[in-house]
C-alpha positions as CSV (number, residue, x, y, z in Angstrom):
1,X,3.2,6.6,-2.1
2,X,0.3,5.8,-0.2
3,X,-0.6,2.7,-2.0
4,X,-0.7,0.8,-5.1
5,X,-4.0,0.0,-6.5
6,X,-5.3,-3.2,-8.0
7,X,-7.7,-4.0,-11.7
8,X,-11.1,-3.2,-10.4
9,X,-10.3,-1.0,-7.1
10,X,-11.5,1.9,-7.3
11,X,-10.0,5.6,-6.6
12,X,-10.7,9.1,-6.0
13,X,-14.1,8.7,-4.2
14,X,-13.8,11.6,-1.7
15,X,-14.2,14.3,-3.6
16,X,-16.9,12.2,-5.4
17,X,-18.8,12.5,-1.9
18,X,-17.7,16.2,-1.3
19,X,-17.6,17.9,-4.4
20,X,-13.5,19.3,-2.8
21,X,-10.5,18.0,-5.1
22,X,-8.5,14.9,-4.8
23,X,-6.5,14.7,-1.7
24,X,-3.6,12.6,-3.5
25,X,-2.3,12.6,-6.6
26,X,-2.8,9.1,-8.7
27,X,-0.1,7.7,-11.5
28,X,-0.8,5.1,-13.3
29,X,2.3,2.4,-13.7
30,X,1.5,0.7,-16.8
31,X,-1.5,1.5,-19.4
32,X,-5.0,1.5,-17.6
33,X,-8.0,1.8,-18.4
34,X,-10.1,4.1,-16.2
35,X,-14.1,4.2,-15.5
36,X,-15.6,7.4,-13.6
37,X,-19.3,8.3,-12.7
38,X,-20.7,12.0,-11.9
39,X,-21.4,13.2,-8.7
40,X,-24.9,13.2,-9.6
41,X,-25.1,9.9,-10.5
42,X,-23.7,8.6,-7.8
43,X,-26.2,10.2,-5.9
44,X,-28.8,8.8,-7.8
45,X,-27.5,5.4,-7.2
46,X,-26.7,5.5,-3.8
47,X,-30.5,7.0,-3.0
48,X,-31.9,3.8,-4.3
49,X,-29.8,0.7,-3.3
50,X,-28.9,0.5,0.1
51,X,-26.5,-2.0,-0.5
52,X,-24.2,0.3,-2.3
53,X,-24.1,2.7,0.6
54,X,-23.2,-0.3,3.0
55,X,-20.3,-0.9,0.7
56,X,-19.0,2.3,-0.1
57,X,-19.4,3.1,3.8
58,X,-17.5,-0.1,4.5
59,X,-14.5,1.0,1.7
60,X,-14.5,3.9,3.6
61,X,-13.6,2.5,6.5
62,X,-11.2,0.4,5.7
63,X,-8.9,2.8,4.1
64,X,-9.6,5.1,7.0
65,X,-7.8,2.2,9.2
66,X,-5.3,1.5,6.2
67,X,-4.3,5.2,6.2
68,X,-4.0,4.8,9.9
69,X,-2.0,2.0,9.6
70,X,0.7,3.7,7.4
71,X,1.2,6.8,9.7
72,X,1.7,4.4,12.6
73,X,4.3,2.8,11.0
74,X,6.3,5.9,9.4
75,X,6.0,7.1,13.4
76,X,6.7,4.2,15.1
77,X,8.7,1.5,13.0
78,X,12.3,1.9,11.6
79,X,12.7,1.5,7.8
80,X,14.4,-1.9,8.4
81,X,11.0,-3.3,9.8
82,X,9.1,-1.5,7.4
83,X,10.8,-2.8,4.5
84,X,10.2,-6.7,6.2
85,X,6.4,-5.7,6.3
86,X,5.9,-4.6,2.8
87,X,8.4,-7.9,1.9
88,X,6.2,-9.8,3.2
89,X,3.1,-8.2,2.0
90,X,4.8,-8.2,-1.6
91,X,4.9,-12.3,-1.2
92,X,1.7,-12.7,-0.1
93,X,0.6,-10.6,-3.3
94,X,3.0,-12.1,-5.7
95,X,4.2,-8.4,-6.0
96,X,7.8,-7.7,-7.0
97,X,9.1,-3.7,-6.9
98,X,12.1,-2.2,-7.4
99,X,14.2,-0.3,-4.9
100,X,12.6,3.2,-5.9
101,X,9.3,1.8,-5.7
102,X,10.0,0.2,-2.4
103,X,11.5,2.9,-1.1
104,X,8.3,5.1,-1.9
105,X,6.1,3.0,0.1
106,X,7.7,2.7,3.0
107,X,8.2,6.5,3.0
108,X,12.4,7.2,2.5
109,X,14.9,6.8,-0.2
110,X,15.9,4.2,-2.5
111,X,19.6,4.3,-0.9
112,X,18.3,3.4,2.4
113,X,16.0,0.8,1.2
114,X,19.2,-1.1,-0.3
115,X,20.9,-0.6,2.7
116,X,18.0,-2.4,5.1
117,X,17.8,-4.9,2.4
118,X,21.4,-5.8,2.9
119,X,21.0,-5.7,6.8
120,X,17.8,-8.5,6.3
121,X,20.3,-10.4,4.2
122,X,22.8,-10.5,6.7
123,X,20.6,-11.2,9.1
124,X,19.9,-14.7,7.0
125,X,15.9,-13.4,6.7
126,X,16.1,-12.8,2.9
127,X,18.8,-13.9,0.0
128,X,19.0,-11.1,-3.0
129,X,19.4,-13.3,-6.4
130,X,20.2,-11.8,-9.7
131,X,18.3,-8.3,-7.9
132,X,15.2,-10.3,-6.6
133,X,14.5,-10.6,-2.9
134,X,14.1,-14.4,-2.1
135,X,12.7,-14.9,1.2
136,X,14.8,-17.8,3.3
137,X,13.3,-17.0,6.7
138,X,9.6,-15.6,6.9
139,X,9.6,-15.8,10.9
140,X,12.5,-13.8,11.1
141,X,11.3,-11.1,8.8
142,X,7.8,-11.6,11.1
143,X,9.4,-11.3,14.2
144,X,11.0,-7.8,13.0
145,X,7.6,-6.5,12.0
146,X,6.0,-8.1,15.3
147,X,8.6,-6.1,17.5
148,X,7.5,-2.4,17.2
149,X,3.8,-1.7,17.2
């Protein structure tokens, strides 16, 4: 899973920009409602508010570094410290996922994710109540994160 999008992101703008197909495949989680424009009408848009091309320039770029982002951390980070990042990205974003989900984001199996979940509990940097995560000690779970690049 390369990430999970939010009401009012927006999707699929590469092949918008060169007419090739999607480079990932998108699944909707729970009943959406989706908007889409034509090539040509973005085109048409684009050639007549500048502003727009800042924007979609700067969108660009910052999945570019997001995407960059996620292969340096299924390179350089073991799944322990990946599952601390995206616990802590998950608070910040009062998001809750299950294992499976989990476990597709950070790029391995649900089995292992349970498995560095129960490490970080015995650790003392999370408690698991009735199946929830409950974050007891956010520096800990930092300082994992913090100690590979």
């Amino acid at each position: 899973m390369l990430r999970v999008m939010r009401p009012g992101e927006s999707f699929n703008e590469v092949p918008l920009f060169d007419g090739g197909p999607n480079p990932a495949t998108v699944i909707a989680l729970e009943l959406t409602l989706l908007y889409g424009i034509s090539q040509e009408k973005m085109g048409h848009i684009l050639s007549r508010h500048p502003r727009v091309v800042q924007n979609v320039l700067r969108l660009f770029a910052q999945r570019l570094r997001y995407l960059v982002s996620l292969v340096e951390d299924l390179s350089f980070r073991p799944v322990t410290a990946r599952v601390a990042k995206l616990l802590l990205e998950q608070e910040e974003q009062r998001e809750k996922h299950t294992q499976q989900e989990m476990a597709a984001q950070v790029g391995t199996v649900r089995e292992v994710v349970g498995r560095s979940l129960k490490g970080l509990e015995a650790l003392g940097a999370i408690k698991m109540v009735h199946g929830r995560v409950v974050i007891v000690n956010r520096r800990l779970l930092e300082e994992l994160v913090e100690s590979y690049p």
